[in-house]
C-alpha positions in Angstrom: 19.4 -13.3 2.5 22.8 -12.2 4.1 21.3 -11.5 7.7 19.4 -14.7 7.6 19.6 -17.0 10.9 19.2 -20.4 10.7 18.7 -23.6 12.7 19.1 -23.7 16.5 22.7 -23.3 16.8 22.2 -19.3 16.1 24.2 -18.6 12.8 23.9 -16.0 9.8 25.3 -16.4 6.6 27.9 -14.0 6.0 27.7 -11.6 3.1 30.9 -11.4 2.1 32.2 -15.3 1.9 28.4 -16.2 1.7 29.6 -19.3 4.7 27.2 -20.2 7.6 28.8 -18.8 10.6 28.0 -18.5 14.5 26.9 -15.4 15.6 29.8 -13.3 15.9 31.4 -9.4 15.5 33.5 -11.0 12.8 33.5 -14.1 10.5 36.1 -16.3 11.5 37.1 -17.4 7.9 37.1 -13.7 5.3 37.5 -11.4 9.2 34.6 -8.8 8.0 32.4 -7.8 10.3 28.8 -9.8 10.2 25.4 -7.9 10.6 23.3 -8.1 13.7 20.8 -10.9 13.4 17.4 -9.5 12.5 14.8 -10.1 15.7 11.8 -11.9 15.6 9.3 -9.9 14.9 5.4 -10.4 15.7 2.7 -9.9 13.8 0.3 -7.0 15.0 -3.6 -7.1 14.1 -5.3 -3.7 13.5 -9.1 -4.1 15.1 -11.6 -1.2 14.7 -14.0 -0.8 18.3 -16.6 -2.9 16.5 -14.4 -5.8 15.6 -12.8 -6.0 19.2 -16.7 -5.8 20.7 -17.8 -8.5 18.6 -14.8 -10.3 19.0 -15.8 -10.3 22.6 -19.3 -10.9 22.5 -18.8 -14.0 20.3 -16.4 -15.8 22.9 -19.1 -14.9 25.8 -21.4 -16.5 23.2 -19.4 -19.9 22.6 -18.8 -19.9 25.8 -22.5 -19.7 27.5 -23.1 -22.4 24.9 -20.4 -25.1 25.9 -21.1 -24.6 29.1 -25.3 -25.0 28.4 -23.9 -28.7 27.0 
């Protein structure tokens, strides 16, 4: 996992010395250059029409019934 970043100090392990660095254009201790940290990436759901419409019509559902309580 060379382009992996860790912790909340923002480092990546660099490929070539395998050493957690800071985010950098080079490595400070071998001088190659370090990749780009990979962005965070979010995870997309794929709904059909029929999913999204029952989707909805079971939150106006729960809804209608916690406020019936």
């Amino acid at each position: 996992m060379p382009e992996e970043v860790t912790g909340a100090a923002k480092s990546v392990i660099c490929p070539h010395c395998s050493r957690e660095v800071p985010i950098a254009k080079r490595c400070p201790h071998c001088g190659q250059i370090l990749p780009k940290p990979k962005k965070k990436s979010w995870k997309t759901y794929k709904l059909t029409p029929v999913e999204i419409f029952l989707a909805i019509l079971g939150t106006v559902v729960l809804l209608i019934a916690l406020v019936a309580l």
